[in-house]
N, C-alpha and C positions, 0 to 999 in steps of 0.2 A: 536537201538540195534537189528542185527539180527543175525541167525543160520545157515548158509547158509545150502542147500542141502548134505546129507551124498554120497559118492562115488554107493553106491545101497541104493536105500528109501526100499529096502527089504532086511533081515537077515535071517541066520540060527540061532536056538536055540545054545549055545554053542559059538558062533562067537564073538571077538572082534571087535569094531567098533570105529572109533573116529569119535566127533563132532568139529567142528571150531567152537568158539564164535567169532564173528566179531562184531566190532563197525563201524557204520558208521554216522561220525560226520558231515559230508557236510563240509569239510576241514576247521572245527574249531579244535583246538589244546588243547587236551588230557594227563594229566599225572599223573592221579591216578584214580583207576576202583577197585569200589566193587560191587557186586554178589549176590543172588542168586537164583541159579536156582533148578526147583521143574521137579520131575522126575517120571513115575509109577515105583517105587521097586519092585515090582512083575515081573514084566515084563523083567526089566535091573538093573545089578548091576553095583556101581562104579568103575572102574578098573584104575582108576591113572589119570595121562597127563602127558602131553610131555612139557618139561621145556624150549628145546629150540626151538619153534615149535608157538612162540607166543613173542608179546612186551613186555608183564608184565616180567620186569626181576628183580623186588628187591617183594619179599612177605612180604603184612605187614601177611594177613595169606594163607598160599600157601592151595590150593584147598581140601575142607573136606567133607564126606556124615556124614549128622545126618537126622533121622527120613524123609527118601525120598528128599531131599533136599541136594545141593552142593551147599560151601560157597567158596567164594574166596575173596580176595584184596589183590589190589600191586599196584606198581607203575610205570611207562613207565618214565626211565631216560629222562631230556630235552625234553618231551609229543613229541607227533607228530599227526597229521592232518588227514595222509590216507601214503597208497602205492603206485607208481607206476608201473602200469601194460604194459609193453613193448608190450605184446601182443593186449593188447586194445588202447592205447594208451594213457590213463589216467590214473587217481587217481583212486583206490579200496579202501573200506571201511578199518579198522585198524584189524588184527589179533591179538585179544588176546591172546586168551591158545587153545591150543587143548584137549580136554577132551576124555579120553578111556571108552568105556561101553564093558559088556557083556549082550549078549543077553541071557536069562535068558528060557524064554517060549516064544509059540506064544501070539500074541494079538498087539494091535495098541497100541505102544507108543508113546508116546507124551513127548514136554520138552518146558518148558514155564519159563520166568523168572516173581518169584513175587515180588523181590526188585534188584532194577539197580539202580548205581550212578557212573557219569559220572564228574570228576572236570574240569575244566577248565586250559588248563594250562599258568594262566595269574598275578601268583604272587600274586593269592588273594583266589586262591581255591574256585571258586566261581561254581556253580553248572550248567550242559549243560541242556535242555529239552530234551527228546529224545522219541521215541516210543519204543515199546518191542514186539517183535513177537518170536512167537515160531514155531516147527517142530514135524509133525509126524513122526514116522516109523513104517512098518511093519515086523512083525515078523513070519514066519511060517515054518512049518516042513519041507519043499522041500530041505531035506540033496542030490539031486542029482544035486543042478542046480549048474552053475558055478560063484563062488562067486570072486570078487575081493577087497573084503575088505581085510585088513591087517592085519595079523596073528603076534599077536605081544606078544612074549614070553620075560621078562625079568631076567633074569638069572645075571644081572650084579650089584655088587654092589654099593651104590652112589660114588660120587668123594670124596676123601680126602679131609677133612674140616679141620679148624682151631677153637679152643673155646678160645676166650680173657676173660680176667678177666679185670672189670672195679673195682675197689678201690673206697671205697668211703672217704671220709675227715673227719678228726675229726669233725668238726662243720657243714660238709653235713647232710641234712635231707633225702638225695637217702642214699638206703642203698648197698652193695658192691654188685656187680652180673655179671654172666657169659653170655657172648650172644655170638652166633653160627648159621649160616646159609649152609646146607648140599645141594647138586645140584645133582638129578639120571635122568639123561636123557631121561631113555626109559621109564619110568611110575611114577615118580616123589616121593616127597617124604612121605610118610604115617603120621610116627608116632616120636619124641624122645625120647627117656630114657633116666634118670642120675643116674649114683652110686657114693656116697659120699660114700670111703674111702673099708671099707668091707662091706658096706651094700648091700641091694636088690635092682635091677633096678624097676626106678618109674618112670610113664609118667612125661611127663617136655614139655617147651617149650620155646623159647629165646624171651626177656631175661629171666635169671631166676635170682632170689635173690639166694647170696651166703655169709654165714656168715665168716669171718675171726676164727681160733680158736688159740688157744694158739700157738699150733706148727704147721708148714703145713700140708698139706693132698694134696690126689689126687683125683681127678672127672674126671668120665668118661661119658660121650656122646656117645651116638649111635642112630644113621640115621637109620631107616628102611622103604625101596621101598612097592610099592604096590605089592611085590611077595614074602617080606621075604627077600630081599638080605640087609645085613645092615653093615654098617662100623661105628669105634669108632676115637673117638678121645677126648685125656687127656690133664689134664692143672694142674698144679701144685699150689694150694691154695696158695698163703703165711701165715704163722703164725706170731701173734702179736710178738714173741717172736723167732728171728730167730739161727739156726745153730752157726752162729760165734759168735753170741753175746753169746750163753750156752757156747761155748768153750773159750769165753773172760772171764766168770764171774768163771768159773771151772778152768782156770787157778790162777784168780787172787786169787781163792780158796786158791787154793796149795799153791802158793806165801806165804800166809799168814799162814798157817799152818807150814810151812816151819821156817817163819820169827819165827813166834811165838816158836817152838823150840831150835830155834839157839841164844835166848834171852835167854831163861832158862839153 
């Protein structure tokens, strides 16, 4: 597992920068990758990734900072081995995800991973060896040199998403639940919220358990980027007890109210 070199191994304070995580299998075939990596927070903050910018395209959890450290796992549809490089003429190591930092203050930062796992992609999810090397960067004040890292501002909201409702069975021990998967290109996705009905937005995350209620309801979903830009999207509960059946049983009401009159 390596990091390859950043576009300048020097930053400005305030600067965004991405890092590539690359895998390099020695053309053994890959298709599931979890993570993670340990980072000085002092130094740099986590600023997203770039979703399509790497192989891992299904998250089992799309990339997270807790307490100086970034988590990630996903999966590379039908694995793959390595790329080829037209320009070298071979195989290059496998691009996972691009990862966004901002450079925070000066000082030497460093990015190391303390846990890698690499599956096998052989029908048996069997586990690859690998080594783990990490990267410095320097950080310092020289706001006049010329930088060509990537100023990357995202202002765009994620893509429209879909939230399915999976049903569970009278005699299923899964209970009924909602899952949803949201895709923001330019800095990926942060966080999601749910609001059941008129309630408060609550963090959440897919799947989620969703209970059936007597009549239906509505739930709302909202995606939110590493910038604040965030999109919803709604799905309609069913209730045990639906619309036409209330308007079967309210007519057959009448019906009978009715009968029951025209008897007397």
């Amino acid at each position: 597992m390596t990091i390859p070199e950043i576009v300048n191994s020097t930053v400005n304070p305030g600067e965004i920068f991405t890092l590539d995580v690359v895998a390099d299998t020695d053309g053994v075939s890959v298709n599931s990758v979890s993570l993670v990596l340990d980072y000085n927070e002092n130094l740099v903050s986590f600023s997203g990734y770039k979703a399509d910018d790497g192989m891992i395209k299904f998250w089992i959890d799309s990339p997270k900072e807790k307490d100086g450290k970034i988590y990630l796992s996903g999966i590379i549809p039908g694995g793959v081995s390595g790329l080829y490089d037209p320009n070298k003429t071979t195989v290059v190591g496998i691009p996972l995800v691009r990862l966004l930092f901002t450079a925070e203050q000066a000082g030497n930062a460093s990015f190391s991973f303390i846990e890698s796992s690499l599956l096998r992609n052989d029908g048996k999810g069997s586990v690859l060896p690998h080594e783990q090397n990490g990267l410095s960067l320097i950080i310092d004040n020289d706001i006049n040199k010329n930088s060509d890292i990537e100023n990357i501002i995202d202002q765009t909201s994620p893509l429209p998403f879909v939230v399915d409702f999976i049903s569970s069975s009278f005699f299923s021990k899964t209970p009924s639940m909602i899952i949803f998967n949201a895709v923001d290109a330019e800095s990926g996705i942060k966080s999601y919220k749910i609001k059941i009905g008129a309630s408060i937005w609550k963090n959440t995350q897919s799947p989620q358990v969703i209970s059936k209620g007597f009549f239906s309801y509505n739930v709302a979903v909202r995606a939110t980027d590493f910038y604040g830009n965030f999109r919803d999207a709604n799905i309609r509960i069913p209730g045990i007890v639906s619309f036409r059946l209330l308007l079967v049983i309210f007519i057959l009401f009448l019906s009978s109210i009715f009968g029951y009159k025209m008897l007397k």
